[in-house]
N, C-alpha and C positions, 0 to 999 in steps of 0.2 A: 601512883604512877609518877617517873621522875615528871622534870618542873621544862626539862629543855626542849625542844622542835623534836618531831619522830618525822622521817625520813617520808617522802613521798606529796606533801602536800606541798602547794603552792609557796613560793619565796615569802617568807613574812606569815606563814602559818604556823600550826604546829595539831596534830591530832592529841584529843583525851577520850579518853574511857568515861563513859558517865553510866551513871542507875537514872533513870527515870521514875517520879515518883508513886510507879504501877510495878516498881522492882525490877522493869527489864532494862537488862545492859546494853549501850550503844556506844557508837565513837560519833562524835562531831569533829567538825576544825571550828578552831579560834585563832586567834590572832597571837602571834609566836610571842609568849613572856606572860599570857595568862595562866592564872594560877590556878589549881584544881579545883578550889571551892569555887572561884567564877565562874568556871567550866560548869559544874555541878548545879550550880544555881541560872546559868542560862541555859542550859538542858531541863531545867524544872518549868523555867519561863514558856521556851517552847515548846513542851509537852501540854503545858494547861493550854496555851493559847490555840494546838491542834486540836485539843481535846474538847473545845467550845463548841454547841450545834452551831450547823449551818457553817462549820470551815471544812466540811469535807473536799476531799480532791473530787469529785465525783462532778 
């Protein structure tokens, strides 16, 4: 995915594609000028840290 802002999210964002590391694909926002492997690896952060018992939304 290119590296620049994708259109729609807040000033100073930018949307990326990520795989989570259960293989499903998502979009997050990060902060406009990060770069895919950041993306990829805070999408892996967040995935574990939902994935922990007792953080259900519930």
């Amino acid at each position: 995915m290119p590296e620049e802002s994708t259109p729609g999210g807040p000033l100073g964002t930018a949307m990326r594609k990520v795989t989570f590391p259960d293989g499903s694909r998502g979009i997050i926002l990060v902060k406009a000028g990060t770069s895919q492997e950041d993306a990829d690896a805070l999408a892996a952060r967040v995935w574990a840290e939902r994935s922990e018992p007792g953080s259900s939304d519930e």
